[in-house]
C-alpha positions as CSV (number, residue, x, y, z in Angstrom):
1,X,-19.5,11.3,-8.1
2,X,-19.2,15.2,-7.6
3,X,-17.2,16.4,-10.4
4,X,-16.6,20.4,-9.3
5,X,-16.2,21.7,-6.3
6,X,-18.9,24.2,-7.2
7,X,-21.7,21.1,-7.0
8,X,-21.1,21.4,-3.4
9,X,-23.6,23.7,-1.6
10,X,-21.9,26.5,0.7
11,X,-22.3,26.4,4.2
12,X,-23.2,22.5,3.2
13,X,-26.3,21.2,5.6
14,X,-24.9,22.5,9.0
15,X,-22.3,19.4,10.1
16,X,-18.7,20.3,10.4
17,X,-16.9,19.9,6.8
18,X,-13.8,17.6,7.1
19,X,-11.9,17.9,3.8
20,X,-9.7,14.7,2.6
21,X,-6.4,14.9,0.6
22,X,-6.4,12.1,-1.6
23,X,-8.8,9.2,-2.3
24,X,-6.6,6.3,-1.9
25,X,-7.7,3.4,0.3
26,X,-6.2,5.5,3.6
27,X,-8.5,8.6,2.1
28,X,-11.4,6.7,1.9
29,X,-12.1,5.0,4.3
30,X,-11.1,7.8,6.4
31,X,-14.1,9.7,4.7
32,X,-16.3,6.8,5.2
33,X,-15.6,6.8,9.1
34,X,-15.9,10.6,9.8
35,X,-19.2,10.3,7.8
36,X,-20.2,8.0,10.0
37,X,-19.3,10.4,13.0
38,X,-21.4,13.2,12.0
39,X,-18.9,14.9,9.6
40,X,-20.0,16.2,6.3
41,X,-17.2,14.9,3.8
42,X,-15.2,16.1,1.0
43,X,-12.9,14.2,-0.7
44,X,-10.4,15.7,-3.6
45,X,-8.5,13.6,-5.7
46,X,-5.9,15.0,-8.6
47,X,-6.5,12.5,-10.6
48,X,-9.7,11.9,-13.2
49,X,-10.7,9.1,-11.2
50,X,-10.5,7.9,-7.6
51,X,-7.8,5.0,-6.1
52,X,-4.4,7.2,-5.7
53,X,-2.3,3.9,-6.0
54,X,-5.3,1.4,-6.3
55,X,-6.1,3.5,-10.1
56,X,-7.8,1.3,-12.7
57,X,-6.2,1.5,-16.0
58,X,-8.9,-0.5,-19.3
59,X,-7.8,-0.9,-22.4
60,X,-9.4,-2.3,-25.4
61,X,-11.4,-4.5,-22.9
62,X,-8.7,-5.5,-20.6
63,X,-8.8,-4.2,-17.2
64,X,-5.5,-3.5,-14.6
65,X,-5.3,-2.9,-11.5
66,X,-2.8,-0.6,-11.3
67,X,-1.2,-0.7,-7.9
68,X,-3.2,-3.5,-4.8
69,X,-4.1,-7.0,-5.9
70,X,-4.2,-8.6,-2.4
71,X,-6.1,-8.2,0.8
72,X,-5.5,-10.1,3.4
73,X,-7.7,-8.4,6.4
74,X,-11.2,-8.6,5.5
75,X,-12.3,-7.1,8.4
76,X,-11.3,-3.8,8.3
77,X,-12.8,-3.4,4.9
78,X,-16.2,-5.1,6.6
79,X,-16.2,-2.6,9.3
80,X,-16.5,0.0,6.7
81,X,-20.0,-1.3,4.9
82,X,-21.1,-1.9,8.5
83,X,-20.1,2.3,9.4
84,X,-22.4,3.5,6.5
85,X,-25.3,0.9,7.2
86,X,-24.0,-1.7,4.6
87,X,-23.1,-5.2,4.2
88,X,-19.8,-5.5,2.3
89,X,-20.8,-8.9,0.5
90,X,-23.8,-7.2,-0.8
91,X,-21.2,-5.4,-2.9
92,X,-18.0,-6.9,-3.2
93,X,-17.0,-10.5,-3.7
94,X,-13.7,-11.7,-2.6
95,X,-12.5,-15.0,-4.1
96,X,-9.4,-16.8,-1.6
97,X,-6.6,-17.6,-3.0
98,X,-5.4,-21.4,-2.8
99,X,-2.0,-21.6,-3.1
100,X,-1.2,-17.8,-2.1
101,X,1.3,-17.2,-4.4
102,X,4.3,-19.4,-6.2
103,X,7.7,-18.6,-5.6
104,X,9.6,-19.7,-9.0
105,X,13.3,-19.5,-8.1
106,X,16.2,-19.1,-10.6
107,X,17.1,-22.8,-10.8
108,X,13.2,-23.6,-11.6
109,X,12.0,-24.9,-8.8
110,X,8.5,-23.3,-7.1
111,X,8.0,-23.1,-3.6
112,X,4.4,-22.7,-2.9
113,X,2.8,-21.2,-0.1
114,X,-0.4,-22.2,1.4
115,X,-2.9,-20.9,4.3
116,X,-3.8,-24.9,4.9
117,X,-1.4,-25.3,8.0
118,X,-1.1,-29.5,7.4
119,X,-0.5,-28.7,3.7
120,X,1.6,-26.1,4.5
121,X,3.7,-28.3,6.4
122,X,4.3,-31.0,3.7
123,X,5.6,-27.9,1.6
124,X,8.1,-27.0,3.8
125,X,9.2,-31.1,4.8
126,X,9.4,-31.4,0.7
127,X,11.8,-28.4,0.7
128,X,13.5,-28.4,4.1
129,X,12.9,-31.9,6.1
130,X,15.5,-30.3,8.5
131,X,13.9,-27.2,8.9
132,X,10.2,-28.6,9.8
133,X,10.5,-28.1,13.9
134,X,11.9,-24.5,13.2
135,X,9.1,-23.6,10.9
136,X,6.9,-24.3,13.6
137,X,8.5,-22.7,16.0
138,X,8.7,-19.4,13.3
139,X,4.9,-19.6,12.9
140,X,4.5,-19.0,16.4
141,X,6.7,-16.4,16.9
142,X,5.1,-14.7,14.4
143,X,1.6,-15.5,15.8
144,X,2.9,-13.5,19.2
145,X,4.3,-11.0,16.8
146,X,1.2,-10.4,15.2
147,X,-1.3,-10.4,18.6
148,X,0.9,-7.3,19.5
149,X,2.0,-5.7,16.5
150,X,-1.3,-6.0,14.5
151,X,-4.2,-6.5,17.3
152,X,-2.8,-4.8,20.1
153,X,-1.2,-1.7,18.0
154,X,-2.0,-1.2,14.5
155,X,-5.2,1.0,15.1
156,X,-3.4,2.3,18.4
157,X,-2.1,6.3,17.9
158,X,1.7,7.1,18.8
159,X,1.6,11.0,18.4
160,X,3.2,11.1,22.1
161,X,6.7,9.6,23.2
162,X,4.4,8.1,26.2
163,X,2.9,6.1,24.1
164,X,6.3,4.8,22.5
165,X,7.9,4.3,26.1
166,X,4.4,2.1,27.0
167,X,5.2,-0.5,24.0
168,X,8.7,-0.6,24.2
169,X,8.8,-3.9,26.7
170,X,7.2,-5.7,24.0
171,X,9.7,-4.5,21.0
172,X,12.6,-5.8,22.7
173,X,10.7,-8.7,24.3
174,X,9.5,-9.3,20.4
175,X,13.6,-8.7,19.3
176,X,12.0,-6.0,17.0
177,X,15.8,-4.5,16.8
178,X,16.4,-7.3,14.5
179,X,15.7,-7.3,10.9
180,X,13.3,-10.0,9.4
181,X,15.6,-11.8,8.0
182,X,17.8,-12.1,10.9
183,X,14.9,-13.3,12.8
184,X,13.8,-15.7,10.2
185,X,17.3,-17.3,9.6
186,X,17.2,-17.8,13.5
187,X,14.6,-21.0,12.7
188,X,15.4,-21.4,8.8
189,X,18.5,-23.2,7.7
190,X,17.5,-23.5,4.1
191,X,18.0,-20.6,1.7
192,X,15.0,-21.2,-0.3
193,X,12.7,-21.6,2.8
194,X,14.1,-18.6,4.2
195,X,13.3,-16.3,1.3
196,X,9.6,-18.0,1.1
197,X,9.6,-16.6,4.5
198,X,11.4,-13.2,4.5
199,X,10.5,-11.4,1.8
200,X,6.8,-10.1,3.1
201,X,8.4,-6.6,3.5
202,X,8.9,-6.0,0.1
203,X,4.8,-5.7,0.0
204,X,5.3,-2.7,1.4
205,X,8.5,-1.3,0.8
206,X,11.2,-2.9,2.9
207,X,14.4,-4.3,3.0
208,X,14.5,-7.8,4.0
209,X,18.0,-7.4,5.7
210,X,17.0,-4.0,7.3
211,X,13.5,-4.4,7.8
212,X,12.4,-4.4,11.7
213,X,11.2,-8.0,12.4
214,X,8.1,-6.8,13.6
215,X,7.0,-7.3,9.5
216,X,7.5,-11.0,10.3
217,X,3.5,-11.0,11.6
218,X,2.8,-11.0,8.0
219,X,3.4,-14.4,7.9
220,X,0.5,-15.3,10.7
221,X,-1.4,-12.5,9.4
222,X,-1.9,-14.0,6.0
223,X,-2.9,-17.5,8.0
224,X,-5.0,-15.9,9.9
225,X,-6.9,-14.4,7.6
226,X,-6.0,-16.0,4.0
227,X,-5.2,-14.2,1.0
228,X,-8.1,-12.8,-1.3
229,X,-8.4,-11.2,-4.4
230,X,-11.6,-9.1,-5.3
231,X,-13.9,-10.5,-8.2
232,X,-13.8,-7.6,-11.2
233,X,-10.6,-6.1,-9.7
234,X,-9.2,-4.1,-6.8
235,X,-10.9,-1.3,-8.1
236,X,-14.6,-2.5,-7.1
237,X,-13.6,-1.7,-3.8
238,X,-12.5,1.5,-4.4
239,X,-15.9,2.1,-6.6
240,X,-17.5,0.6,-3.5
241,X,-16.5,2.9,-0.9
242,X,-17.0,6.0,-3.3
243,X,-20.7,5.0,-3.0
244,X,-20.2,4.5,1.0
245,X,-19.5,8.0,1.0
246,X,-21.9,9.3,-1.6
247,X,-24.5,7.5,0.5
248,X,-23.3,9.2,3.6
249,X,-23.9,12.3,2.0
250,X,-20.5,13.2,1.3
251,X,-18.5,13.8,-2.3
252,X,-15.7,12.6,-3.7
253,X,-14.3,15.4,-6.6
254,X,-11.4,14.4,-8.8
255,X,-9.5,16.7,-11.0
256,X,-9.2,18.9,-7.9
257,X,-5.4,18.8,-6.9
258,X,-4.4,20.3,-3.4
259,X,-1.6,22.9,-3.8
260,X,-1.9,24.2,-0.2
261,X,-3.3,23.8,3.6
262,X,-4.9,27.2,4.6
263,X,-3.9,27.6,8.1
264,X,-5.1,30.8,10.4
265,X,-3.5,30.9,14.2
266,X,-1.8,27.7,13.6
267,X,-5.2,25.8,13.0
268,X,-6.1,24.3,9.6
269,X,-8.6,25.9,7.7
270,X,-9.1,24.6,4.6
271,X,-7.7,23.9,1.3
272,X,-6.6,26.0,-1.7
273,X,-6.6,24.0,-4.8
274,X,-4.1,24.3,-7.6
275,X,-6.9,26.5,-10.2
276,X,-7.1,29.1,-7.5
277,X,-10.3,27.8,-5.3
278,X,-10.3,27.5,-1.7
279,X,-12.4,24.4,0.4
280,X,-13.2,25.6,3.6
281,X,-12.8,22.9,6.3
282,X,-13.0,22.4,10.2
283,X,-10.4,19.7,9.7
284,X,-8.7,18.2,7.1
285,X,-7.1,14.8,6.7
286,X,-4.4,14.6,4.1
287,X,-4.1,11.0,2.5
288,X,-1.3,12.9,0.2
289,X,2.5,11.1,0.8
290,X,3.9,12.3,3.7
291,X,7.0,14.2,2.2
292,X,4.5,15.8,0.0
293,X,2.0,16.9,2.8
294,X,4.5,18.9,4.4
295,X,7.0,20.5,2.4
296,X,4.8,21.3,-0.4
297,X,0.8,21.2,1.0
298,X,2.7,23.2,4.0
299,X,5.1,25.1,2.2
300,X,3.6,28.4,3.5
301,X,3.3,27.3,7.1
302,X,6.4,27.4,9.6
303,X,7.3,23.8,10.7
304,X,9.2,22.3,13.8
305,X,10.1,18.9,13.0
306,X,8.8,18.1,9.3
307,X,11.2,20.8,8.0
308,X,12.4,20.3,4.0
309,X,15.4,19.0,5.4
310,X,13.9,16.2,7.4
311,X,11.9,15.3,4.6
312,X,14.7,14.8,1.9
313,X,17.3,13.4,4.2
314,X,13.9,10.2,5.8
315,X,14.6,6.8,4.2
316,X,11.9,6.3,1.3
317,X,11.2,2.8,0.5
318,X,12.1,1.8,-3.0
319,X,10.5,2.2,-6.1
320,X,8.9,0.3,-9.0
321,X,8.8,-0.7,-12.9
322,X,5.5,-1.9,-13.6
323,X,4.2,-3.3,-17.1
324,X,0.9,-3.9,-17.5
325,X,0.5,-5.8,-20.4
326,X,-2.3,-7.9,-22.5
327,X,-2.2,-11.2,-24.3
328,X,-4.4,-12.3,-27.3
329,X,-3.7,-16.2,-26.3
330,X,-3.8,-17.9,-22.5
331,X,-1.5,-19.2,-19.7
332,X,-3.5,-21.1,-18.1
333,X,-0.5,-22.9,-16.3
334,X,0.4,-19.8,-14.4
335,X,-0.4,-18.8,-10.8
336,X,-2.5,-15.8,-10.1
337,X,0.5,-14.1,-8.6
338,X,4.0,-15.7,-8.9
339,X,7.2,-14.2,-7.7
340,X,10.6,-14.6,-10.2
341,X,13.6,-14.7,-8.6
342,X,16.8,-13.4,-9.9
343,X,20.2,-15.6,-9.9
344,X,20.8,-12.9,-6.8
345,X,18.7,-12.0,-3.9
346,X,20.8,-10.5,-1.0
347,X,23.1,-8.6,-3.8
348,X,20.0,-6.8,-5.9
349,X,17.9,-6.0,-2.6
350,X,21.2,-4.1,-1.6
351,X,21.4,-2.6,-5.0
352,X,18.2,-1.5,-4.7
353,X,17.8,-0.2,-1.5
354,X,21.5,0.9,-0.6
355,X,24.0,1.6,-3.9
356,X,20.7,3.2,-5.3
357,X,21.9,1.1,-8.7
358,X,19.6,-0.5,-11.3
359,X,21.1,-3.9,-12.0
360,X,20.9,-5.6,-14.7
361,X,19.0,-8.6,-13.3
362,X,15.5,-8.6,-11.7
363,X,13.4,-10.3,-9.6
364,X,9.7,-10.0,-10.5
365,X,6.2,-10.4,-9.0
366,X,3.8,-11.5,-12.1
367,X,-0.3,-10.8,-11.8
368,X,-2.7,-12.8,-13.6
369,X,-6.0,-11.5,-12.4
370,X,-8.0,-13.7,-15.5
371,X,-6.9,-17.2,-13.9
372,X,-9.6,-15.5,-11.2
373,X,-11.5,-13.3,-13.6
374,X,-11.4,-14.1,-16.8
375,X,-13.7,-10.7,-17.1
376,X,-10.9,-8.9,-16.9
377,X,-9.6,-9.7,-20.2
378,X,-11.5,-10.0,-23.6
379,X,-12.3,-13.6,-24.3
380,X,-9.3,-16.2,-25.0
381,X,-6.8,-13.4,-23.7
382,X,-5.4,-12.8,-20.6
383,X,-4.9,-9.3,-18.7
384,X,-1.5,-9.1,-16.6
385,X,1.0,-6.8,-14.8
386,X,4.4,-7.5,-13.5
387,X,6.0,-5.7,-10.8
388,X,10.1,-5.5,-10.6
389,X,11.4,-3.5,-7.3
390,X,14.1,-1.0,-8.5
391,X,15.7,2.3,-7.0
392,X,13.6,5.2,-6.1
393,X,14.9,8.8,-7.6
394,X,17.9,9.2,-5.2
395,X,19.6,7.0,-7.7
396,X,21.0,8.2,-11.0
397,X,18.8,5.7,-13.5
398,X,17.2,8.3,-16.7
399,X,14.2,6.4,-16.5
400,X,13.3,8.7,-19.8
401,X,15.6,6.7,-21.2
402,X,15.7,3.1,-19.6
403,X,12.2,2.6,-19.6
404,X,11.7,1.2,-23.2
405,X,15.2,-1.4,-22.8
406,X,14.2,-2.7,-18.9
407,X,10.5,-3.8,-20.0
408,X,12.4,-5.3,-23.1
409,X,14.5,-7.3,-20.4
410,X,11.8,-8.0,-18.4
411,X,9.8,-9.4,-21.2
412,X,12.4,-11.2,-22.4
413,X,12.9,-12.9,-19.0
414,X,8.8,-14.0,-18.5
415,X,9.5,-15.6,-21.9
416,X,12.2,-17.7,-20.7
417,X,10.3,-18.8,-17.5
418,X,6.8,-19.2,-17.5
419,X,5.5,-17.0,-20.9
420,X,6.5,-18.8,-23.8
421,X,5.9,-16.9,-26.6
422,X,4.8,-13.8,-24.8
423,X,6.8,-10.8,-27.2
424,X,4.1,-12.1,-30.2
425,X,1.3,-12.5,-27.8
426,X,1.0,-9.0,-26.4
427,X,-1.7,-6.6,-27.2
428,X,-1.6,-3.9,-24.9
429,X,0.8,-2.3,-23.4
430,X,1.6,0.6,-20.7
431,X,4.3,1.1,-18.0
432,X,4.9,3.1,-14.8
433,X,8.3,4.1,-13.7
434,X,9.4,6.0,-10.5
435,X,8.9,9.4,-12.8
436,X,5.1,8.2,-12.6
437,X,4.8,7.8,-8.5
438,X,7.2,11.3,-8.2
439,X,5.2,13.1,-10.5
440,X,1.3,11.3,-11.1
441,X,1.4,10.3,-7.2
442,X,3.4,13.1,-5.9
443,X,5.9,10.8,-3.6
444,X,9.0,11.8,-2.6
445,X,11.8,10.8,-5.0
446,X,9.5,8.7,-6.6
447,X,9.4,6.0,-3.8
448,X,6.4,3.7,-4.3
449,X,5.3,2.7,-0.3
450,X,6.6,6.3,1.7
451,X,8.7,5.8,4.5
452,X,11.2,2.6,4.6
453,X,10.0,0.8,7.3
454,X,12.6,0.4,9.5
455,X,12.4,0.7,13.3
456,X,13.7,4.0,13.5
457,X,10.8,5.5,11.2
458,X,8.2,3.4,12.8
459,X,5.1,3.8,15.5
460,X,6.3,7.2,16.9
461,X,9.1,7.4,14.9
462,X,6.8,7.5,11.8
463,X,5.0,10.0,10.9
464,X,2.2,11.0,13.7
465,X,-1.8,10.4,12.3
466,X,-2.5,13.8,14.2
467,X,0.1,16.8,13.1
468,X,2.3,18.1,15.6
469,X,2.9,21.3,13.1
470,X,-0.7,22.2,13.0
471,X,-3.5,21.5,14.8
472,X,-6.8,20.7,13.1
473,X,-4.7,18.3,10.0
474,X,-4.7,14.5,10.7
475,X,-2.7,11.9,8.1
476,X,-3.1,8.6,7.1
477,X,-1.6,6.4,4.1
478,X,1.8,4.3,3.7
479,X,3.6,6.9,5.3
480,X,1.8,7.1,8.3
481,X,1.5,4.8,11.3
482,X,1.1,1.8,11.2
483,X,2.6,1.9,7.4
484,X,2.1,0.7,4.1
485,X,0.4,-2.0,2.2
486,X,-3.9,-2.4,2.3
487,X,-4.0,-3.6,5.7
488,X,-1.9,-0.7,6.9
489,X,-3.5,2.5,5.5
490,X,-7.1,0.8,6.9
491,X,-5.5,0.9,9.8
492,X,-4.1,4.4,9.6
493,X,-7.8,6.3,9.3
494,X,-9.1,3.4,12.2
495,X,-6.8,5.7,14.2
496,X,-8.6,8.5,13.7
497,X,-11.6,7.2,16.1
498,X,-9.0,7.9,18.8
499,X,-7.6,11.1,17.9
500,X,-10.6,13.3,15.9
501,X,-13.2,14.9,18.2
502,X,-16.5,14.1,17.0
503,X,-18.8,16.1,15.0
504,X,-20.7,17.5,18.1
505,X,-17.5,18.5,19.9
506,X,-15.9,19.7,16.9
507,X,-16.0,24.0,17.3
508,X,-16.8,25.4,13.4
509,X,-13.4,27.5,12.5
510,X,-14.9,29.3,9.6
């Protein structure tokens, strides 16, 4: 890995130069697929190391993963190794997961959820007997959900209201209008059962109750294509695309933060860091949030629709508390990932995502990466972080000041449930607030997936993968079409095949 912009030749070996914003998973693998269209790449990250949200943090021999612990669509990750003359199991070992995940609700019980459809069905008749015919008939509405959402659309462009007016038979044929949970309760009688099966939009930012139902594919989604977790740690894959690009011929430079997007005649030019340097660039691809990209990285540039004031006054998802913690002893009775719920789920989502409020109770999604990996983790201890959904920045929470107190509560509460014994057990110990996403990942009011995704601020409603302020700057990421979560910013650079002129056609702008 390049560590200075100065290691890179200038006037590089004659291919156009695309420079990329940011080297999360949306960065990447957009560098990995202009590589493989003739483009010489440049990556710049702020950071010291690459990820953006998928960062490592190690500690005294424990390893976290500081942001992605699932992926769910192989595929798109594949398609990458194959793009830069690969094999992806050459590098990378995924390990499925078998039960997904455990959902432990307040009362104690655990709903597990399974990709085995027959076992899957005993779950639900052990839970809901009633609600057995209505599950099925959920599955499949999600299945026809997911053939047009995710197959037909996800890798699709919407930069044109066309291309909104073309899909919009489907949306209401698909009741998109409705939230998830609406559409769920519409086959789901029983509470439990219905949370089991609503809350996928938290994965990436929404609001169960305002969420458009189209998030209801991830159900078939994760049957489709099972749940995985990567051997050594989300991380490997960001290591392993790093070397897709070096291989390419390309660079990825961290410690190189983006503090404007040169523009000359309305065309993007480049990019002038925040030390003073300038990246020349035919095009440039910003992986940077959206809110960022455009009323800071465009500060200087005149804009028709993402003006400052469109930017503050978008929905951003909510935020997150995260504790990444190690143990010196073992749990070996706990899932990999579990999800704690509260004694209130309806009443703390709105908290969250409406009254802006931090409330004093939680729910919690808990990694163990070590009942996987037990390399992750020194031996006989165990390597964990758990996740609680809380306000972004809009709300009034001094997180200078709560920070210390809520892990105190949310430690106290992992004892109670499923960590006996945990305050004497931990080793290590580091959290992130919203302060961190605001001002390590430089999202707007500190919201942890972008956008909300509601209908209104999705396909063309969302942010466009090809700027309509100026021409030659393409996004991807969370806040991007088709929208958060791994599966989603893969899908955002896939867009670019449709929308970026290849290398030959591409005219050198200086």
């Amino acid at each position: 890995m390049l560590k200075s912009v100065e290691d890179r030749k200038p006037g590089g070996d004659g291919r156009p130069h695309a420079v990329v914003i940011g080297s999360g998973f949306g960065g990447l693998a957009a560098a990995v697929r202009l590589g493989a269209r003739g483009y010489r790449v440049t990556v710049l990250e702020k950071l010291d190391a690459p990820g953006g949200r998928a960062y490592v943090f190690k500690d005294e021999g424990y390893v976290f993963d500081a942001g992605p612990t699932i992926i769910t669509v192989p595929f798109l990750l594949e398609e990458l190794w194959e793009l830069a003359g690969r094999r992806f199991e050459d590098d990378i070992e995924l390990r499925e997961m078998n039960p997904f995940y455990g959902i432990r609700f307040d009362d104690g019980d655990v709903v597990h959820c399974y990709r085995d459809a027959d076992v899957m069905r005993e779950e639900v008749k052990r839970i809901a007997p009633e609600d057995a015919d209505g599950y099925e008939r959920f599955l499949k509405k999600s299945q026809d959900i997911f053939e047009v959402g995710f197959q037909q659309l996800a890798h699709v462009p919407f930069h044109t209201l066309k291309s909104m007016a073309k899909v919009t038979p489907d949306l209401i044929r698909l009741e998109s209008y409705r939230s998830v949970h609406s559409l769920v309760a519409q086959y789901i009688k029983n509470p439990k059962l219905q949370v089991a099966l609503n809350f996928h939009p938290l994965l990436v930012g929404g609001n169960p109750f305002a969420a458009s139902s189209f998030y209801c594919l991830i159900s078939y989604l994760e049957r489709e294509w099972g749940v995985h977790f990567v051997m050594g740690g989300t991380g490997k894959l960001v290591d392993g695309l790093v070397d897709l690009i070096e291989g390419q011929g390309g660079a990825v430079i961290c410690d190189a933060e983006a503090a404007q997007i040169t523009t000359k005649d309305g065309r993007a030019t480049g990019v002038k860091l925040a030390d003073g340097r300038h990246v020349s660039a035919d095009i440039v691809i910003s992986n940077a949030e959206v809110g960022h990209t455009y009323k800071h990285l465009l500060s200087e540039t005149k804009r028709k629709r993402w003006t400052d004031r469109k930017v503050d006054g978008a929905r951003q998802s909510m935020s997150l508390f995260l504790w990444y913690f190690g143990t010196g002893r073992t749990y070996p009775e706990v899932d990999h990932h579990t999800i704690i719920l509260g004694p209130r789920y309806r009443g703390l989502l709105n908290d969250i995502f409406t009254k802006k409020k931090l409330a004093d109770d939680f729910s919690l999604y808990l990694h163990r990466p070590t009942a996987t990996d037990p390399s992750m983790a020194p031996d006989g201890c165990e390597a964990f972080y758990v996740l609680s959904p809380v306000p972004n920045l809009k709300g009034d929470t001094d997180w200078t000041e709560m920070a210390e107190p809520y892990r105190q509560a949310v430690e106290k509460r992992l004892e109670e449930t499923v960590l006996p014994g945990l305050k004497n057990a931990v080793t290590v110990s580091r959290v992130m607030t919203p302060i961190d996403f605001r001002d390590r990942l430089n999202s707007t009011h500190g919201a942890a997936f972008g956008l909300e995704p509601i209908l209104t601020q999705s396909a063309w409603f969302r942010a466009h993968n090809k700027s309509e302020e100026v021409e030659g700057l393409y996004l991807v990421g969370a806040g991007t079409h088709p929208g958060a979560g791994v599966p989603g910013v893969l899908s955002s650079a896939r867009v670019l095949d449709a929308i970026v002129p290849d290398a030959a056609a591409c005219k050198v702008h200086g």
